[in-house]
N, C-alpha and C positions, 0 to 999 in steps of 0.2 A: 901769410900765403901758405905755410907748410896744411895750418889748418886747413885751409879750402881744400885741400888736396886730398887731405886726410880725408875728411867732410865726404867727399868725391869718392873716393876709394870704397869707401864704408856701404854708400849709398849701392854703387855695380855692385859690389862681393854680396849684398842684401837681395839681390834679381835672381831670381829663382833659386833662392836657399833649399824652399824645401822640393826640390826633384822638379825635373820639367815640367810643364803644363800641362794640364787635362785638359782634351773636350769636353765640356757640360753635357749631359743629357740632352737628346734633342725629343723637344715637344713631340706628344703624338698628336697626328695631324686629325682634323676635324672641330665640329663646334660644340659643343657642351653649354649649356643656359639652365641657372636654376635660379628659384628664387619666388617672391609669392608678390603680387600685383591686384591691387584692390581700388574701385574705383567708385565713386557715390555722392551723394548729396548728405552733407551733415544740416540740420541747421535744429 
């Protein structure tokens, strides 16, 4: 049981070791499409 605890303990003290959280970058808004589209008869 000491372990579980131990276990436990380790785990919290591990939650945000390295400094509070960031917000991520937010997307800039709009749409963007690239890319090449080819269409035909092989035979």
């Amino acid at each position: 049981m000491k372990y579980i605890a131990a276990i436990a303990l380790l785990t919290l003290a591990a939650c945000g070791a390295d400094g509070e959280p960031e917000r991520p970058d937010a997307p800039k808004p709009g749409i963007s499409i690239t890319g090449k589209a080819e269409i035909g008869i092989t035979g």
